[in-house]
N, C-alpha and C positions, 0 to 999 in steps of 0.2 A: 391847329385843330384838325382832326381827322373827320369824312362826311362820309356817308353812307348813300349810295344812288340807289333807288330799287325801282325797276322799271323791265320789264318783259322786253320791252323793243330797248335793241342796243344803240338803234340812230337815235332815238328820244334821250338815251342816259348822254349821249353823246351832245345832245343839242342842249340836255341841261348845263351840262357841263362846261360847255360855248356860254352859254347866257352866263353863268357865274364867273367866267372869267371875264366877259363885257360889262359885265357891275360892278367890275372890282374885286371880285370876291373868289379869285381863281388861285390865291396864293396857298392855301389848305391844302389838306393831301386826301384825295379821294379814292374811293373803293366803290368797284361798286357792284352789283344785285341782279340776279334777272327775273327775279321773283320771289313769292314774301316766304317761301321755307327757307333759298339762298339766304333772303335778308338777316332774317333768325339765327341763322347758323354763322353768318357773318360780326353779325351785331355780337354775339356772344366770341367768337375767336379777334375780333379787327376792336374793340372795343370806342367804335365812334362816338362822336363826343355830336354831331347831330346826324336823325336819318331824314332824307328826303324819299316819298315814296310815291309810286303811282295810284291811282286807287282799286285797278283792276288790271288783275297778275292771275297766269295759271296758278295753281299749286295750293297756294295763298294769296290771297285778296290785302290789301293795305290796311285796310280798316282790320282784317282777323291780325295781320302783323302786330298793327298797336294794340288790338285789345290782350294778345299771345307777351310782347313785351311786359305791356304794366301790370296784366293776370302774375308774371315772374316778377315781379315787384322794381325793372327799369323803369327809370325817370329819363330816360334820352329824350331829349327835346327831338320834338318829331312836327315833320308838313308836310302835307300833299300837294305832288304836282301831277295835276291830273286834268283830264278832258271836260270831267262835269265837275259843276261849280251849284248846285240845288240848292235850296236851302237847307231844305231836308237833309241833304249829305252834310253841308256844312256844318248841322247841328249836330248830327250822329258824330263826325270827326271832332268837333269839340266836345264832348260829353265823354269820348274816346280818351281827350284827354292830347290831340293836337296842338299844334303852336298854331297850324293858318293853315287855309288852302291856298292855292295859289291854280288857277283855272287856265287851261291853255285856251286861246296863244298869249302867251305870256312875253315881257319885256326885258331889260335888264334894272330898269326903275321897279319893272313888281318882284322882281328878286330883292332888290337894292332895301326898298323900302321895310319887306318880310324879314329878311334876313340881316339887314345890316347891321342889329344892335344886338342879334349874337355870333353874327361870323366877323368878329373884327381883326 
C-alpha cells in the first residue's frame, strides 16, 4: 500500500513516519506532502491508497484537502495527525468524511490501534 504524508514541517512528516515504523506499520511505501495544494497534486499523480494529514498547512489546510478530494468525488481513506484534537474539529473532520484524528503527541499503539486494520 502506498501512503501519503501531508504535513508543512518536514521533522513532523519525518517523526510520523518514525511512529509508523515503531507500530509496525513502516513496511508501505510513502510519499509525502508539505502541504494540502502538494497533497492534491500528489494524490491525483502518486495515486495513494491512504492519506494522513496535518490539519494546518499553508496553501491548503487539511480539512480544505478532504473537503477539495471528496468535492472530485475520491474516496481515499483519509486521518488527521494534527496538534488539536477539539471536539468541534473532530466533528467537522468527520462530517468531512475522515477515518480518525489522531491528536499529538501521539504513540505507536495510537497509530497501531487507528491504523492497523487498514495498513495491514
Amino acid at each position: 500500500m502506498k501512503v501519503l504524508i501531508a504535513d508543512d514541517s518536514r521533522v513532523m512528516r519525518q517523526i510520523v513516519l518514525r511512529t509508523l515504523r515503531q507500530a509496525g506499520l513502516g513496511h508501505h511505501d510513502f510519499v509525502e506532502a508539505e502541504d494540502g495544494v502538494d497533497a492534491l497534486a500528489k494524490v491525483a499523480s502518486e495515486r495513494p491508497d491512504m492519506v494522513l494529514s496535518d490539519w494546518n498547512m499553508p496553501n491548503m489546510t487539511g480539512i480544505e484537502l478532504l473537503r477539495e478530494l471528496r468535492a472530485g468525488g475520491n474516496a481515499v481513506p483519509f486521518g488527521f495527525v494534527t496538534s488539536e484534537g477539539s471536539p468541534e474539529m473532530r466533528d467537522l473532520a468527520q462530517k468531512a468524511g475522515a477515518m480518525f484524528v489522531i491528536a499529538k503527541p501521539f504513540t505507536p499503539d495510537t497509530f497501531q490501534d487507528a491504523l492497523g486494520a487498514v495498513l495491514v
